[in-house]
N, C-alpha and C positions, 0 to 999 in steps of 0.2 A: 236560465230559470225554467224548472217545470209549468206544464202548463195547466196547471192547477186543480180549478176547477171546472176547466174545458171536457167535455165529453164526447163530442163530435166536429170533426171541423169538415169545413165544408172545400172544396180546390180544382182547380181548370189544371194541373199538372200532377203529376206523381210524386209524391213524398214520399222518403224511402229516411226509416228513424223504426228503430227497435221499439219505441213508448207507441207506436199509430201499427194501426191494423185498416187495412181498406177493406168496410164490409159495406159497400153497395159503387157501380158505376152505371152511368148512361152517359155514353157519348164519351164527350168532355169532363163529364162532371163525376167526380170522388167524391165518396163520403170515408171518411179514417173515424174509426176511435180510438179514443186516448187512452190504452189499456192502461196505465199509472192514474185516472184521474181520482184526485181528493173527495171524497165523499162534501155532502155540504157541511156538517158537523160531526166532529170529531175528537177524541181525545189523545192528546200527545205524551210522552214521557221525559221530556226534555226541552226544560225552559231556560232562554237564553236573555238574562238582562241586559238592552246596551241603553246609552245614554242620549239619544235621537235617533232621528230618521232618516238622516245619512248614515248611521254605522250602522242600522238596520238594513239598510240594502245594502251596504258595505258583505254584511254577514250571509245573508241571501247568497249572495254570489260566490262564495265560499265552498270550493268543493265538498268540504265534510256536511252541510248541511243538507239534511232531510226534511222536506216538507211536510209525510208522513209521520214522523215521531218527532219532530224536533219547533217550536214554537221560538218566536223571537219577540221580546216583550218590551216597549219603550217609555210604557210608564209604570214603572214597577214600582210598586209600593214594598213596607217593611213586612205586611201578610204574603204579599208573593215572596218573599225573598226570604222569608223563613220556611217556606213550602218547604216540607223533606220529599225524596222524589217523586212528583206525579206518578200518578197511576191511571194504567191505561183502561175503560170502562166502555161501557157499550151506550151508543147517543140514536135516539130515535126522533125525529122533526113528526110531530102529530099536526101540528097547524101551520101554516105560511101563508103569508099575504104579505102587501108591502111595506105595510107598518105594526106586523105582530108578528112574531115567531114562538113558539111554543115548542120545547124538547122535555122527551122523557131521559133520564140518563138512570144510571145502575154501576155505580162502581164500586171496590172492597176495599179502598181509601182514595184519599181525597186526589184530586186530578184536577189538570189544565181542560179546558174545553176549549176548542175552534170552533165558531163559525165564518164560513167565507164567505160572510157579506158584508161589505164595508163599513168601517169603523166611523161614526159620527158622532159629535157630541150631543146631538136631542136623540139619541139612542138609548133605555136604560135598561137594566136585568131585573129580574127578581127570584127567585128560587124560592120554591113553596112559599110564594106570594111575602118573601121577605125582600127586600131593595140592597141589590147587590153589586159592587164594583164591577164596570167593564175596561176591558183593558188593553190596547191598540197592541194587535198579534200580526206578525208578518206585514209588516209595514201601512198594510189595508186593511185587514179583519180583523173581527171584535173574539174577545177572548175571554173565560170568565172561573174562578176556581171552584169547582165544585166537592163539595161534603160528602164522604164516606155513606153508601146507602141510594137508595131510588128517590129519587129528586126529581120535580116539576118544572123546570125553566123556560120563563118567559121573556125573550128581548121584545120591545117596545119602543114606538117613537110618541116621546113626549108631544111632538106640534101637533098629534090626532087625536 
């Protein structure tokens, strides 16, 4: 498995991996970064429904799959599964804290969104302040369909 949403890792030995670049040492100590890493929020082009959370990391592990373009969905509804291809759009994070996130997006039809921060149930969406399904992506991240057009989206935790 890619390492996702990692950016820098930190190592008392040499790692030698085509995805890591060593840009800083002292001594002992390397700093790599993850030249592949996942942005925090993103849009993908390719949504994969399975039927739990075993055949989600089942699929994960899967050579053909891409982190990058490709989303794996476990509670997919009849709106997702009527999705005609995602489309890939551009995602901006304006606000974060640990119970709000706020994205601006901009896409020219409607699309999958990633965020990689873990999926919970007192988690909820809303897009231009309307209440909108979240939907367990990549077996931990939340995921959410977004409308054709510059859209407002806000994840939120219900317990604050």
């Amino acid at each position: 498995v890619d390492l996702l949403g990692v950016k820098f890792i930190l190592s008392l030995s040499e790692l030698d991996s085509p995805k890591l670049k060593k840009v800083f040492q002292e001594g002992e100590t390397r700093i790599y970064q993850n030249v592949n890493v996942l942005p925090r929020a993103f849009f993908v082009s390719k949504i994969i429904p399975v039927r739990d959370n075993e055949d989600a990391i089942g699929k994960m592990f899967e050579e053909s799959f891409n982190f990058n373009t490709d989303a794996i969905v476990e509670n997919a509804d009849e709106k997702l599964l009527n999705m005609k291809q995602a489309e890939i759009g551009d995602a901006k994070i304006t606000y974060y804290s640990e119970n709000k996130v706020s994205i601006e997006t901009d896409n020219s039809e409607e699309g999958f969104l990633v965020l990689t921060d873990s999926f919970y149930p007192t988690w909820n969406a809303k897009i231009d302040s309307k209440k909108e399904n979240i939907y367990r992506a990549d077996y931990n991240f939340r995921g959410i369909i977004i409308p054709a057009g510059k859209h407002k989206i806000e994840f939120y935790n219900s317990l604050f």
